[in-house]
Residue frames relative to the residue before (quaternion, step in Angstrom):
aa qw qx qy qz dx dy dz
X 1.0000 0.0000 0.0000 0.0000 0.00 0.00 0.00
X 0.5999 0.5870 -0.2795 0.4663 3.79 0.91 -1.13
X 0.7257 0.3231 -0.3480 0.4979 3.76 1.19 -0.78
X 0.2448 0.7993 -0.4065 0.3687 3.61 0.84 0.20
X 0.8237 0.3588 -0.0227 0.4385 2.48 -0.37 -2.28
X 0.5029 0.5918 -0.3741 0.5068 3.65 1.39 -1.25
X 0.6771 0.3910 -0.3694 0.5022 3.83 -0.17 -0.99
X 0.6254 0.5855 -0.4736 0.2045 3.52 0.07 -1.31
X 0.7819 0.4746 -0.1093 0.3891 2.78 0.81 -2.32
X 0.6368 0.4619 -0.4518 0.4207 3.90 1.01 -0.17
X 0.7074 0.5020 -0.3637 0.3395 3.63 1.00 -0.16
X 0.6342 0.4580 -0.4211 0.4591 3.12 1.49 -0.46
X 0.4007 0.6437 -0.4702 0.4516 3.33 1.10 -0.10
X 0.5875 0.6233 -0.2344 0.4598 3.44 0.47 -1.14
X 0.7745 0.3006 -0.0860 0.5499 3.67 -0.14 -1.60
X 0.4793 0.6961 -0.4936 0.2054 4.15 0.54 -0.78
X 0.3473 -0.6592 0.5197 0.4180 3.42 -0.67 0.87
X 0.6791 -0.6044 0.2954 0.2936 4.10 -1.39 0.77
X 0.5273 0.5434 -0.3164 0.5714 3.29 1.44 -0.51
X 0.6613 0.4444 -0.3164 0.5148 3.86 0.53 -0.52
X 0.6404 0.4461 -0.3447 0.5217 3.75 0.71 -1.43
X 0.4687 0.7263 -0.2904 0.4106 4.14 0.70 -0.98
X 0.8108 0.3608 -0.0634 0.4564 3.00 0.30 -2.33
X 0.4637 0.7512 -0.2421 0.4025 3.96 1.84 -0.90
X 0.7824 0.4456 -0.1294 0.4153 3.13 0.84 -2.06
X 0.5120 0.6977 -0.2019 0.4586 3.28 1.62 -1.33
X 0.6960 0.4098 -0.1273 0.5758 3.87 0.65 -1.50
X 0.4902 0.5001 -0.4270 0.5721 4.19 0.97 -0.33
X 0.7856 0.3625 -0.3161 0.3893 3.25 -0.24 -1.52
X 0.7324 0.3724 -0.4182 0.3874 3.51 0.14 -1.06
X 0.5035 0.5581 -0.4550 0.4775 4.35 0.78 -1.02
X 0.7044 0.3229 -0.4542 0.4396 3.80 0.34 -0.90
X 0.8102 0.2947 -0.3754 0.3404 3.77 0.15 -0.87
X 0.2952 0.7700 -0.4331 0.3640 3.58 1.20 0.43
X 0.8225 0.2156 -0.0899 0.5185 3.22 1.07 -1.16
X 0.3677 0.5499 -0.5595 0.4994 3.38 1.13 0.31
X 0.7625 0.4457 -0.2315 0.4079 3.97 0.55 -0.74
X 0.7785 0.4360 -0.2276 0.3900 2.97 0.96 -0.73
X 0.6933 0.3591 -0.1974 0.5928 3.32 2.51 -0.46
X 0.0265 0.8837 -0.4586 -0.0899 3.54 1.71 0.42
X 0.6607 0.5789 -0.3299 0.3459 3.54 0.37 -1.35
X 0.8323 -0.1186 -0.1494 0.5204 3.79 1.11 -1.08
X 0.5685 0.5691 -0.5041 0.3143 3.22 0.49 1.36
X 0.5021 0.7400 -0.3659 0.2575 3.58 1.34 -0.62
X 0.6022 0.4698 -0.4110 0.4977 3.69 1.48 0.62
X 0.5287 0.4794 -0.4603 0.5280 3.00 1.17 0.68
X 0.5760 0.6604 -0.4250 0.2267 3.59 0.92 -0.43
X 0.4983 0.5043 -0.4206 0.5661 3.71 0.91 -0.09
X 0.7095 0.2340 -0.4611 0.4787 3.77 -0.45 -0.39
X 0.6230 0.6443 -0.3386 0.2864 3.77 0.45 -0.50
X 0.7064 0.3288 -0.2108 0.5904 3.19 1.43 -1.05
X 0.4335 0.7063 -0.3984 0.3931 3.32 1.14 0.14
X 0.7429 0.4596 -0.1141 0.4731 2.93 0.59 -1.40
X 0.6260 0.4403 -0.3174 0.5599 3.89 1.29 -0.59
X 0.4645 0.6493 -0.2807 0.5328 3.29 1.19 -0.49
X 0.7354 0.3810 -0.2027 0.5225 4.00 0.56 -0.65
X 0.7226 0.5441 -0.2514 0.3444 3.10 1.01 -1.01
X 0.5056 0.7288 0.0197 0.4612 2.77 2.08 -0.71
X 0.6731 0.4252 -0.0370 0.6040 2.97 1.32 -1.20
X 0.5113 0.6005 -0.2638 0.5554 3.63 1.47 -0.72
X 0.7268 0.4786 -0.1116 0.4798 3.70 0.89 -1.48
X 0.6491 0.0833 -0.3372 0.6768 3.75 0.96 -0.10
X 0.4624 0.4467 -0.6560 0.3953 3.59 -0.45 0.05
X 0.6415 0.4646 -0.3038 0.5295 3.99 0.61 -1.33
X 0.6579 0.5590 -0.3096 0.3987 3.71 0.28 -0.92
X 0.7165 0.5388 -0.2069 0.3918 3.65 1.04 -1.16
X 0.4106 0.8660 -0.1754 0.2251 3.08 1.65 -1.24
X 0.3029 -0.6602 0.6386 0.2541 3.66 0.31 1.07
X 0.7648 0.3826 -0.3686 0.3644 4.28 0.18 -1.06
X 0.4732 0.6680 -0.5045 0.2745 3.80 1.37 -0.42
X 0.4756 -0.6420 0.5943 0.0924 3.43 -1.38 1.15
X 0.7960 0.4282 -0.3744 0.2072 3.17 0.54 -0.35
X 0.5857 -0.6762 0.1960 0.4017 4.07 -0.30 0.17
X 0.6530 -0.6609 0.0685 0.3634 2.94 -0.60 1.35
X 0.3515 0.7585 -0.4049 0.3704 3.72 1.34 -0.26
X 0.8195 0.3866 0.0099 0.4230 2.94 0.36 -1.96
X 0.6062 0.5341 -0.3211 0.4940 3.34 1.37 0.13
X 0.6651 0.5608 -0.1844 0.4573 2.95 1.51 -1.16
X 0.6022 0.5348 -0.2936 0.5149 3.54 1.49 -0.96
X 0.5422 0.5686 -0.4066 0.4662 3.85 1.22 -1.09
X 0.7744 0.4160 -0.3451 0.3289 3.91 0.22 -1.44
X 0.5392 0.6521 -0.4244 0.3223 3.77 1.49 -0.93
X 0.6834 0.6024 -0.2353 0.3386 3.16 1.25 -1.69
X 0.4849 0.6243 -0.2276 0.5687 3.27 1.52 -1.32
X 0.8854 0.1120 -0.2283 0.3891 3.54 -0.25 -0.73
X 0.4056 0.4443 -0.5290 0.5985 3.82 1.16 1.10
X 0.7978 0.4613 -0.3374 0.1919 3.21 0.44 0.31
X 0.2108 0.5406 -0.3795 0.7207 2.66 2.57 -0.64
X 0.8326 0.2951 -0.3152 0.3469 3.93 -1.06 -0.46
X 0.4364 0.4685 -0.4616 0.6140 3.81 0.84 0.36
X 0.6917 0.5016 -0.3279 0.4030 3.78 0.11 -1.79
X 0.8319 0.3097 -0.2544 0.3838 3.34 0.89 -0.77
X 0.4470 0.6574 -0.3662 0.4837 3.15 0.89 0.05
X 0.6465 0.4979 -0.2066 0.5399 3.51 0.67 -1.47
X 0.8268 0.2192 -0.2719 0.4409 3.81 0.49 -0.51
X 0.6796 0.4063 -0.4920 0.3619 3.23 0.80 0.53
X 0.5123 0.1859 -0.1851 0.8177 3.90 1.72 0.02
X 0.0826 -0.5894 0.8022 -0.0472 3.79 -0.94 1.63
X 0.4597 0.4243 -0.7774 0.0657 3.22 -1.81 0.93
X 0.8993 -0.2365 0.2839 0.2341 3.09 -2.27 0.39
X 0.8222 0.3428 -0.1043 0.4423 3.48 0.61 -1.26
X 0.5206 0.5731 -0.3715 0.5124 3.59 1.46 -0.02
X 0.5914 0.5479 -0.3973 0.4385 3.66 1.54 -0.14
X 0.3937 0.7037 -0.5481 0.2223 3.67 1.06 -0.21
X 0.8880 0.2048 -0.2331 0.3394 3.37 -0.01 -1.44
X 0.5470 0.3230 -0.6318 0.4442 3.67 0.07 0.42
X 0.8004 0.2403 -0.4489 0.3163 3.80 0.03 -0.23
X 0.4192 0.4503 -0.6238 0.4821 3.64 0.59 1.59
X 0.6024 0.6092 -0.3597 0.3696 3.44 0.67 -1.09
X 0.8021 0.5347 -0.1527 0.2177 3.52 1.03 -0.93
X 0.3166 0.7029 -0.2001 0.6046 2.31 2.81 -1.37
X 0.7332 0.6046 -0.2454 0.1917 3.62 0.16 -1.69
X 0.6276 0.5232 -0.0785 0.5712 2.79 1.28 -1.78
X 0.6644 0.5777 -0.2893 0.3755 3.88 0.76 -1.27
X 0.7330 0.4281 -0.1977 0.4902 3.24 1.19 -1.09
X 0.7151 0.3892 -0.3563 0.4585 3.95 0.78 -0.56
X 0.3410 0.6454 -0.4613 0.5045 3.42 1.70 0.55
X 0.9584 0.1285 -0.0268 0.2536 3.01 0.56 -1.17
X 0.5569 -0.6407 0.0690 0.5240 3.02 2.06 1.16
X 0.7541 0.4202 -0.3463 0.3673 3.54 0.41 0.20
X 0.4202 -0.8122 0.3287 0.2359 3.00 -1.06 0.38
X 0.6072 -0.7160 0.1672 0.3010 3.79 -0.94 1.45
């Protein structure tokens, strides 16, 4: 049953409309650093691969944003890279002075973003 559900979840992954898969990755990254904060004592060695990984996702989102082919208007592209590059500058910040509470605003930022991805509000 467990490989099932495994297959299921790689095809809908597959077929997901991009704004949903987007709004997916977004809601991962922040749940993972959610509990790095919320389990600091035994989880904060996990916080590097975590911000790593928000850190790519990032990097994925202005690279897209920069995109001479990006559809989207130039506002909203422009407002994506700011957000993008407050976050590179949080990411760093956060690894050079790690504590718990310095995770708030990228995991709102992500929630934020996750949710006007997916039409509703946060």
């Amino acid at each position: 049953m467990h490989q099932a559900a495994k297959a299921y979840g790689a095809v809908a992954q597959k077929i997901a409309n991009p704004r949903e898969l987007e709004a997916n990755l977004l809601l991962d990254a922040a749940a993972r650093l959610q509990t790095i904060r919320d389990g600091w004592d035994s989880k904060n060695s996990e916080l590097n691969a975590a911000l790593l990984n928000n850190r790519k996702l990032w990097t994925i989102f202005i690279s897209s944003a920069t995109s001479p082919e990006n559809p989207l208007p130039a506002s909203v592209r422009q407002n994506v890279i700011n957000l993008g590059l407050f976050v590179l500058k949080q990411t760093i910040a956060i690894l050079a002075n790690p504590k718990p509470d310095t995770l708030g605003s990228l995991i709102n930022i992500n929630r934020e973003l996750a949710a006007g991805l997916l039409g509703r509000a946060a």
